[in-house]
C-alpha positions in Angstrom: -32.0 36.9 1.4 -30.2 34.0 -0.6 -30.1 30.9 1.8 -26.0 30.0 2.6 -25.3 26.5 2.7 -21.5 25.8 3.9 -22.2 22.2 2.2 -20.0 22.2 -0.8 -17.7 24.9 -2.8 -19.0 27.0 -5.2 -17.2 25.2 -7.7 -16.0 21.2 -8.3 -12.7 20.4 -8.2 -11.6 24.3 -6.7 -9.1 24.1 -3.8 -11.1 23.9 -0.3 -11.2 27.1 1.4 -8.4 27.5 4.1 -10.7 27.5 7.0 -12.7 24.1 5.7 -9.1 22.6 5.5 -7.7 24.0 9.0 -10.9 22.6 10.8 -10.3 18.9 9.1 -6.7 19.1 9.6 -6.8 20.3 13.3 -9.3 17.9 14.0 -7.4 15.0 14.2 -5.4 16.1 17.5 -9.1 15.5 19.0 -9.1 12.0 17.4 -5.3 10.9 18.2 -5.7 12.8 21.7 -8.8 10.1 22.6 -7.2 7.4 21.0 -4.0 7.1 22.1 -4.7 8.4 25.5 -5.4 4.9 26.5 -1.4 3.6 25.5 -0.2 6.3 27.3 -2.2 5.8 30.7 -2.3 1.6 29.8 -0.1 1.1 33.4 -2.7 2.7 35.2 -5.7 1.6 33.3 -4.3 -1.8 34.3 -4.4 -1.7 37.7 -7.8 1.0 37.6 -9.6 -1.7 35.7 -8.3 -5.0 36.2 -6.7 -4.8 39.4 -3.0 -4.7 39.2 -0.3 -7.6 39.0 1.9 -9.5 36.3 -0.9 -10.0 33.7 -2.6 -6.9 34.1 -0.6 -4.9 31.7 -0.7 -7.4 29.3 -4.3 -7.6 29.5 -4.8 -3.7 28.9 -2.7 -3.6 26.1 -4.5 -6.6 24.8 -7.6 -4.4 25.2 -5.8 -1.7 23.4 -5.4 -4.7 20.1 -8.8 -6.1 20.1 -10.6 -3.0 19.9 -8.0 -2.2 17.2 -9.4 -4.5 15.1 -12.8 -3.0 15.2 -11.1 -0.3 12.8 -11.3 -2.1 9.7 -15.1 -2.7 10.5 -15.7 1.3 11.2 -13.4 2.0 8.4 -15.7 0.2 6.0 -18.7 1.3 7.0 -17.7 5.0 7.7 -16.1 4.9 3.8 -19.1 3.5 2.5 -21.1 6.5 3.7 -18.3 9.1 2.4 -17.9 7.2 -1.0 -21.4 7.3 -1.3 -23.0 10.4 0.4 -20.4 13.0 1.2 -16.9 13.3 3.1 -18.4 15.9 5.3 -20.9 13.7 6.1 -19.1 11.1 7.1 -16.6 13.3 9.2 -20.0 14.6 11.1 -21.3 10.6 12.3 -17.5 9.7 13.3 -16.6 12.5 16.0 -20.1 12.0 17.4 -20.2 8.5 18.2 -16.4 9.3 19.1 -17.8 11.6 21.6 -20.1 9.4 23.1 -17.6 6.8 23.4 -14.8 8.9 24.9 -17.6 10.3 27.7 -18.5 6.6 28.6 -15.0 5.6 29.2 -14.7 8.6 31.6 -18.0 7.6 33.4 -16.9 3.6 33.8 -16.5 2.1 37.7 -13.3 0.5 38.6 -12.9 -2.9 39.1 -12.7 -1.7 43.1 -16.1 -1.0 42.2 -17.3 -3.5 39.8 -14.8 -6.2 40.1 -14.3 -8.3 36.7 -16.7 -6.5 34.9 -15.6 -3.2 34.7 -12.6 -4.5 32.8 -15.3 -5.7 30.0 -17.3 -2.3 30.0 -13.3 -0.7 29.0 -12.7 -3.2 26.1 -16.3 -2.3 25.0 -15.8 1.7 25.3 -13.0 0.9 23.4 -14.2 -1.2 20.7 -17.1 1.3 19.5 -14.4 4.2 20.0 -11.9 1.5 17.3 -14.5 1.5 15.4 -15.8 5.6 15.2 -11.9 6.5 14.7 -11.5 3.9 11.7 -13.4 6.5 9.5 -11.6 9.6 11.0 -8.0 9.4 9.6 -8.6 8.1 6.7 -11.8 10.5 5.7 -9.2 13.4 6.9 -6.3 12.3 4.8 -8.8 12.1 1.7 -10.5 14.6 2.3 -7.4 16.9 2.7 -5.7 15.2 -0.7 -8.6 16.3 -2.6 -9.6 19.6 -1.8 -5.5 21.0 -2.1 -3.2 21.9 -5.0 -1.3 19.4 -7.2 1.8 20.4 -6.2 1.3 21.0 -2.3 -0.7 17.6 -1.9 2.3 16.1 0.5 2.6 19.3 2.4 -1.0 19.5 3.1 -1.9 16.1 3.8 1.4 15.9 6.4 -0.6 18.4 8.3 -3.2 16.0 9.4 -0.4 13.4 10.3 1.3 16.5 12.6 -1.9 17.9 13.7 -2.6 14.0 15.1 0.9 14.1 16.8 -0.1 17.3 18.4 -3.0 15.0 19.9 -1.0 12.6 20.7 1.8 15.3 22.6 -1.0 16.7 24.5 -2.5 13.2 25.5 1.0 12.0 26.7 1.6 15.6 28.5 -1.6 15.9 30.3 -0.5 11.7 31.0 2.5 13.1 32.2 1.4 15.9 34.7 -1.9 14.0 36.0 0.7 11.7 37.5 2.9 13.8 38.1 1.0 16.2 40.3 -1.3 13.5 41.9 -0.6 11.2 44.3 -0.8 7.6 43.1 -3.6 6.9 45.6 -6.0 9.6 44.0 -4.9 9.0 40.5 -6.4 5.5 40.9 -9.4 6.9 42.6 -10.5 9.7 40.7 -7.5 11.2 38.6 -7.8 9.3 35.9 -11.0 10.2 34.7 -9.9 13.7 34.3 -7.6 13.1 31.1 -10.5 11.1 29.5 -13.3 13.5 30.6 -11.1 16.4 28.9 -11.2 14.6 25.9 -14.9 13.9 25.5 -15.4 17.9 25.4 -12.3 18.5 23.1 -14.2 15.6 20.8 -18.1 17.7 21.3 -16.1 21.1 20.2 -14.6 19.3 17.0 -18.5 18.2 16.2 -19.4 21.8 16.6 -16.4 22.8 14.2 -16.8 20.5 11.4 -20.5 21.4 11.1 -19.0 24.4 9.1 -16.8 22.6 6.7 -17.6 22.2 2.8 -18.0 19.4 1.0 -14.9 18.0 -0.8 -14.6 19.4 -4.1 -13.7 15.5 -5.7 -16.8 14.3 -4.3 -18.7 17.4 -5.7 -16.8 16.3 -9.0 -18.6 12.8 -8.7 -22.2 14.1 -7.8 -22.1 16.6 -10.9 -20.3 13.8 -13.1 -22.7 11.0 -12.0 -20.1 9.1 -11.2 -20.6 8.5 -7.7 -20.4 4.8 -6.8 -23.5 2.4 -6.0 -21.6 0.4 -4.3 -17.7 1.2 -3.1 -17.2 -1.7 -1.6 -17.5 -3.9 -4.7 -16.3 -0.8 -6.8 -12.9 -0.8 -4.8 -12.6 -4.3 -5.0 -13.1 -4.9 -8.5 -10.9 -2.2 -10.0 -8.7 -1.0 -7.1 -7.0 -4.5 -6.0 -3.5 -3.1 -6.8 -3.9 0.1 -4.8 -5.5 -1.6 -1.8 -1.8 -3.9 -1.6 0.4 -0.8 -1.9 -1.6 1.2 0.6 -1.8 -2.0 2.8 2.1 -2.3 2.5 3.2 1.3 3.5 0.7 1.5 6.1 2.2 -1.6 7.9 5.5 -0.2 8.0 4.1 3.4 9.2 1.7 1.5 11.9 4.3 -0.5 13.8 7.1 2.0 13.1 4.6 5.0 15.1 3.1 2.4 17.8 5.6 0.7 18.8 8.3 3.5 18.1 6.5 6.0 19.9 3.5 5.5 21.8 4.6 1.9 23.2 7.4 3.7 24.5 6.5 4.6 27.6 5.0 1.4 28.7 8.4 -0.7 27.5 10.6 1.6 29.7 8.4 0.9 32.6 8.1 -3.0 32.2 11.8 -3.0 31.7 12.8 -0.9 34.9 14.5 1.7 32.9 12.2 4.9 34.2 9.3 5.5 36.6 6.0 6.2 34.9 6.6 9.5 35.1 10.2 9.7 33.7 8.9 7.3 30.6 6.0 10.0 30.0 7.7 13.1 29.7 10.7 11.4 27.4 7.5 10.6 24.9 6.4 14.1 25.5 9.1 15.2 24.0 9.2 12.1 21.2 5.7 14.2 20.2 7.9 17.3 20.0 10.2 15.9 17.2 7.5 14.1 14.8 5.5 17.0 15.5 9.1 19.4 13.7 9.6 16.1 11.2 6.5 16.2 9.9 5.6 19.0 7.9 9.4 19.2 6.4 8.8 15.4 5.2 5.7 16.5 3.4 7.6 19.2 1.6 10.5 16.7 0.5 7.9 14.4 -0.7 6.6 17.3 -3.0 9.8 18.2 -4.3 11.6 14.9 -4.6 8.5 12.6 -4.8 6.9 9.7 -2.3 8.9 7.0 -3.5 12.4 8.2 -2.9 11.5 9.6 0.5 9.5 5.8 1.9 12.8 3.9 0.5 14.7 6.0 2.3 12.8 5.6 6.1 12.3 2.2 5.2 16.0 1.5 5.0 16.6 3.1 8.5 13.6 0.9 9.8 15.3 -1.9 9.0 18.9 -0.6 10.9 18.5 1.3 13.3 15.4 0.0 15.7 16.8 -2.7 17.3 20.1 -0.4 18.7 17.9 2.2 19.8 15.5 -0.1 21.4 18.8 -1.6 23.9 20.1 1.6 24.5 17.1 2.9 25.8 16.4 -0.1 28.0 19.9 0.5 29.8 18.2 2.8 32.0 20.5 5.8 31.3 18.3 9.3 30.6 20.7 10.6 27.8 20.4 6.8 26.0 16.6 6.9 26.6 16.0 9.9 25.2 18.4 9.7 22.3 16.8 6.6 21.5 13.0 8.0 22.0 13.9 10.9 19.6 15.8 9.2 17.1 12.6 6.2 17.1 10.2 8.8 17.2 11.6 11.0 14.0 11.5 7.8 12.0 8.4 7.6 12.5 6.8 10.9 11.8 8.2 11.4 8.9 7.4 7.7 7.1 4.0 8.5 8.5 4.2 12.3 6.9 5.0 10.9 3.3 2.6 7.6 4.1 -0.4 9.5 4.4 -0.2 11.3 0.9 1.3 8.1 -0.6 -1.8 5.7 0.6 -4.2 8.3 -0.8 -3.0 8.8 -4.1 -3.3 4.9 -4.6 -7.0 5.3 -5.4 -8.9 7.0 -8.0 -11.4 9.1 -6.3 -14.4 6.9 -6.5 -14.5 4.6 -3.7 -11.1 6.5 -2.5 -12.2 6.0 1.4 -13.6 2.5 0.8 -10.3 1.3 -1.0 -8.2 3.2 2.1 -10.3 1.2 4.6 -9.6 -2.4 2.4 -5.7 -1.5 2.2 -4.5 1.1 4.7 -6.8 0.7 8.0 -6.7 -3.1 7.3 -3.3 -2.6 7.8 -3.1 -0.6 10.5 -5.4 -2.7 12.7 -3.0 -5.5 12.3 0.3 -3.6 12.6 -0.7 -1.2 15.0 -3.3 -2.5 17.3 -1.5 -6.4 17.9 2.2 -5.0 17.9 2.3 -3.0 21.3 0.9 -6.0 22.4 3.3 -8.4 20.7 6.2 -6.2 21.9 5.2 -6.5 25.2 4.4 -10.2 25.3 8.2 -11.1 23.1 9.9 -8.7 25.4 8.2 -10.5 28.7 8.6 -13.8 27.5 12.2 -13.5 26.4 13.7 -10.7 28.3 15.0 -9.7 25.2 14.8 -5.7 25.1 15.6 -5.2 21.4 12.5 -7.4 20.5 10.5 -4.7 19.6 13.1 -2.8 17.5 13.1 -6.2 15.4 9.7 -7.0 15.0 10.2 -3.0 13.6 13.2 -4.3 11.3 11.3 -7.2 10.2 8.9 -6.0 8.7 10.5 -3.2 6.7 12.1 -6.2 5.2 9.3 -7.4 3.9 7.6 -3.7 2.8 10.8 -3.3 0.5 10.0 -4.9 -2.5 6.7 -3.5 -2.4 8.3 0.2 -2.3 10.7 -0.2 -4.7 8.1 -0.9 -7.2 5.5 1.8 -6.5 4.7 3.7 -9.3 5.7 7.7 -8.2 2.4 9.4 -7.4 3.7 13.0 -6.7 1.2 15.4 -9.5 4.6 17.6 -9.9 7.0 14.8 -10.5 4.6 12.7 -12.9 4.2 16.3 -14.6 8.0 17.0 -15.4 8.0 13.5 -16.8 5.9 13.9 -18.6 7.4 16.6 -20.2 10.8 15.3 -20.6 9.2 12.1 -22.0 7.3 14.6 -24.6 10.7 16.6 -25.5 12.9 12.9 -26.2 9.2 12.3 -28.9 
């Protein structure tokens, strides 16, 4: 009997098969799930870990930033190994050490129990878990690009920006009923670990999963072409350097538009007094809900009318819109909250959607995941690790609630020029130009 190896398609540069796709693309409600779990549950983390009063939520959430900036690092060296030995392979070493990280944050004593040091053993759970998930998105997105068709590239690459919402709608949910159904006193004591603990299993299953997928079929492209890069890093660097700016631009807009749009959220309508936990969690539950719808029809616009019309267009109501939204939901009225919430949240989703695609197609695909770590992560760490921090540290310092809607505007101000000079990337659009461009010859 002929040996089966589910290592690589039968033929470079096919289309993946459909389930090798559905298992990357589902896999990244695992990743958001663990990830973001710790925004969602950052007021209780804060008194579980570092005991409660003023500082204390500043102090998680600056938890929540330093150990975003171990993403760059695990971008870099999770890239390196799929630029150089495989996408699957890399996709494999991320969700384990993911695993392990999201299982010792469930396991950790309280600072009831530990006192001052069980706040360090949470930064460091969450600095290696920064550092597994700096590969994951990224190594999805590519990996996703490459293995569809031309003309369906936005479409399916959105799916690994929804499926990571899903995460993210099921981490805020199971937020929402653990404190919901639990008294406060237990949630403290024991509760908490339950979210966290769900997620380490979720995390093993996704292991088991991706053991099954094939190798990218651009990657198989490389190994049969002998192109495969020595050394991405350098090989990024050296021919890339445009590619790693755009990808660095749109990501910064997509970062702090999704975390402090959405998943800083909840904690701004609690510090404000606008909702009880509770209230603030299930309005974001429902935030999940809309990127979750946004999503995939973003992906399909992006197709048909190309990247760079669809990013000028969220970028313009980046710029407008955050800072009203960000006041009317701090008035403490539900309809204003949640109007605001949704309205935030749709944003979002969809620059995120078309983002994903648009960061990919930047690179050639040599050194594709190296360049995304250089431009995209690099920004993301910045953008989206410091700025739920930042919001919270302007909005306490100032008692200005709109601050976070204009550090939002702000820097959509400064992605614009950038955008309006990207180069369209969409295979069908470039294609039809083509054409026309041959027919006026």
């Amino acid at each position: 009997m002929d040996r089966v190896t589910v290592a690589r398609p039968p033929v470079a540069g096919a289309p993946l098969p459909r389930a090798s796709a559905a298992i990357a693309a589902f896999s990244t409600i695992v990743e958001w799930y663990d990830f973001t779990l710790y925004l969602y549950f950052a007021t209780v983390l804060s008194r579980v870990f570092f005991g409660g009063g003023a500082g204390s939520l500043l102090t998680t959430l600056a938890g929540f930033a330093i150990a975003y900036l171990m993403r760059p690092f695990g971008a870099l060296v999770f890239g390196h190994v799929g630029d150089r030995y495989g996408r699957r392979r890399m996709m494999l070493l991320s969700v384990a050490l993911m695993t392990a990280a999201m299982l010792g944050l469930a396991l950790l004593p309280t600072h009831a129990q530990a006192g001052p040091l069980a706040g360090w053993l949470l930064l460091s759970s969450r600095c290696v878990m920064g550092f597994a998930v700096g590969g994951e998105y990224t190594g999805v997105v590519a990996y996703l690009l490459e293995g569809s068709r031309p003309e369906r590239r936005g479409l399916v690459t959105s799916s690994a920006a929804a499926a990571s919402e899903v995460g993210g709608l099921l981490a805020v949910g199971i937020s929402a009923l653990t404190v919901s159904l639990l008294p406060p006193a237990a949630v403290e004591s024991w509760g908490w670990r339950i979210p966290f603990l769900f997620g380490a299993a979720l995390a093993g299953s996704v292991g088991i999963a991706r053991s099954a997928m094939h190798e990218s079929p651009e990657f198989v492209r490389q190994q049969e072409a002998g192109t495969v890069p020595e050394n991405p890093l350098l090989h990024s660097v050296s021919t890339q350097g445009l590619g790693i700016l755009r990808s660095f631009a749109i990501s910064a807009l997509g970062s702090i538009t999704y975390y402090v749009g959405i998943t800083y959220v909840p904690s701004f309508l609690t510090a404000v007094g606008a909702m009880s936990e509770s209230d603030s969690l299930w309005i974001s539950t429902g935030a999940a809900v809309v990127v979750i719808l946004v999503t995939p029809l973003t992906g399909l616009l992006s197709d048909r009318w190309g990247r760079k019309p669809v990013l000028l267009l969220l970028c313009g109501a980046s710029a407008v819109l955050p800072v009203t939204l960000f006041s009317l939901m701090s008035n403490g009225d539900w309809a204003e909250a949640l109007a605001g919430a949704f309205l935030l949240a749709a944003i979002a989703g969809a620059y995120s959607a078309v983002g994903a695609v648009a960061t990919a197609e930047q690179f050639q695909g040599e050194g594709r995941l190296t360049g995304l770590a250089l431009g995209a992560t690099g920004a993301t760490a910045i953008f989206g690790g410091l700025t739920p921090w930042g919001s919270q540290l302007l909005v306490a310092r100032t008692g200005a609630p709109y601050a976070p809607g204009a550090m939002i505007a702000l820097v959509a101000l400064l992605v614009l020029p950038i955008l309006v000079t990207l180069t369209e990337t969409a295979p069908a659009l470039r294609g039809r130009r083509a054409v026309r461009k041959g027919r006026a010859r």
